[in-house]
C-alpha positions as semicolon CSV with decimal commas, in nm:
position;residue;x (nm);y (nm);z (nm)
1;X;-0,814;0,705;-0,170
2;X;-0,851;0,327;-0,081
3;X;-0,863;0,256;0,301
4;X;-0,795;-0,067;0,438
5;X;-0,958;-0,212;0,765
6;X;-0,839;-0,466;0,875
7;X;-0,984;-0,768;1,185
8;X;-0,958;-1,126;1,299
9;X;-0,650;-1,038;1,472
10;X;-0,558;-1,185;1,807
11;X;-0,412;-1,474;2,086
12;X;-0,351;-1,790;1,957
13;X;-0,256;-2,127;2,093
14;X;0,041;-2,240;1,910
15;X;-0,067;-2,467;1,628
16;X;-0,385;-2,260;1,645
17;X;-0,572;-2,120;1,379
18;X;-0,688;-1,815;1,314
19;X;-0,872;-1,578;0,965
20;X;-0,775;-1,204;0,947
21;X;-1,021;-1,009;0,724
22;X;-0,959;-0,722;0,575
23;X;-1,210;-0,500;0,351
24;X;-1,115;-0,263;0,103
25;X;-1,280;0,056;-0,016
26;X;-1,329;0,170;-0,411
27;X;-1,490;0,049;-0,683
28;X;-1,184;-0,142;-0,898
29;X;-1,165;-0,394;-0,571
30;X;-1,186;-0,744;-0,854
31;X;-0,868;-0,571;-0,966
32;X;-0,631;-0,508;-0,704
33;X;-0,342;-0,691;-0,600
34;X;-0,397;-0,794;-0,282
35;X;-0,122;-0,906;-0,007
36;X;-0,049;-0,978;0,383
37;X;0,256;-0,895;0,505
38;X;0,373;-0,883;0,895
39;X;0,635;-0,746;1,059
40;X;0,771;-0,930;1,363
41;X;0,945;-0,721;1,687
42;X;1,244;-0,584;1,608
43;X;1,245;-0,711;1,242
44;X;1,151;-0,621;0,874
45;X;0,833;-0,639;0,773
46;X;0,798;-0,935;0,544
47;X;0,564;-1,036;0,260
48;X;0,358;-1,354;0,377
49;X;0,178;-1,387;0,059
50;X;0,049;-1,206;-0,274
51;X;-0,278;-1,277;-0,527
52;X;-0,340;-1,088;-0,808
53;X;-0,638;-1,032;-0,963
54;X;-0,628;-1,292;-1,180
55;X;-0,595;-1,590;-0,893
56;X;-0,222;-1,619;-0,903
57;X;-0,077;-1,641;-0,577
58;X;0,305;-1,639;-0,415
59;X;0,367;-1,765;-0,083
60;X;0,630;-1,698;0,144
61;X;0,835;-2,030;0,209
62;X;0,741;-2,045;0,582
63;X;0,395;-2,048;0,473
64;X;0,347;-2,268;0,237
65;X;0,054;-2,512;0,340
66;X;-0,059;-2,370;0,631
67;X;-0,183;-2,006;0,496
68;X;-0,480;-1,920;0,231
69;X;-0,535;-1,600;0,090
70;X;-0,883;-1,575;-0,076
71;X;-1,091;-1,305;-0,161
72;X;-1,465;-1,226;-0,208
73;X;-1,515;-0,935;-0,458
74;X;-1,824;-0,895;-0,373
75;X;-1,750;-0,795;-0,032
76;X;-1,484;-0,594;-0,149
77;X;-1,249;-0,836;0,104
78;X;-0,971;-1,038;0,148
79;X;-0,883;-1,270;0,395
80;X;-0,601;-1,480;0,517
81;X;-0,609;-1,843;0,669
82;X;-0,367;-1,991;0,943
83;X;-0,307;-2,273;1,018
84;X;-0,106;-2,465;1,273
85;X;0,053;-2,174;1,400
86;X;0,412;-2,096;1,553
87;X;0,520;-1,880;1,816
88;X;0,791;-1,742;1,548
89;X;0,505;-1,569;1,369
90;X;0,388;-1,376;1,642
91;X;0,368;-0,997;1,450
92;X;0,154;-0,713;1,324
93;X;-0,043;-0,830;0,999
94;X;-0,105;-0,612;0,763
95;X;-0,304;-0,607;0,431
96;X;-0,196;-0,441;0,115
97;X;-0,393;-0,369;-0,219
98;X;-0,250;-0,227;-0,536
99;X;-0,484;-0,015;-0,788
100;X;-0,441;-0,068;-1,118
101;X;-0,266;0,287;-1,155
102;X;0,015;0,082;-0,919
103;X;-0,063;0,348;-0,597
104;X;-0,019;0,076;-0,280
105;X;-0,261;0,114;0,060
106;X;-0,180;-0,075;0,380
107;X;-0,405;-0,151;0,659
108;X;-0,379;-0,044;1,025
109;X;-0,247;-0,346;1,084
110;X;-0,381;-0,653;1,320
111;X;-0,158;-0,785;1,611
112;X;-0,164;-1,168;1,650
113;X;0,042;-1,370;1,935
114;X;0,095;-1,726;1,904
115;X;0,183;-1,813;2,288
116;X;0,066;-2,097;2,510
């Protein structure tokens, strides 16, 4: 069983920054797929971005230049960078990894709340 923990989360200035972290248990970490999604009040939770473990990476559109998923494997981690923040993206962040056998683990999930 892989478990997820996830921190960084928190309050936010609009265009703000802030890094969520989130380390992963298990010993196949250089080959999960990693992601962040969030999931806003009221709505679906979205994907914000994906890397593989190859390096490939797909951004959400809203995104784009502003967030940076990395990952250390030798920390077993994977964190995401945001910049210039909007109040629209005020939600629960969660991390995701994918084994290799395909079985998908989420984290607790990490509020963050852009607001003045």
């Amino acid at each position: 069983q892989v478990q997820l923990v996830e921190s960084g989360g928190g309050l936010v200035q609009p265009g703000g920054s802030l890094r969520l972290s989130c380390v992963a248990s298990g010993r196949l970490f250089s080959r999960y797929v990693l992601a962040w999604y969030r999931q806003a009040p009221g709505k679906q939770r979205e994907l914000v971005v994906m890397l593989t473990a190859s390096g490939a990476t797909n951004y959400g559109d809203s995104v784009k230049g502003r967030f940076t998923i990395s990952r250390d494997n030798a920390a077993n981690t994977v964190y995401l960078q945001m910049n210039n923040l909007k109040p629209e993206e005020t939600a629960v962040y969660y991390c995701r990894a994918e084994t290799p056998g395909l079985e998908g683990h989420w984290g607790q999930g990490n509020q963050v709340a852009v607001a003045s």
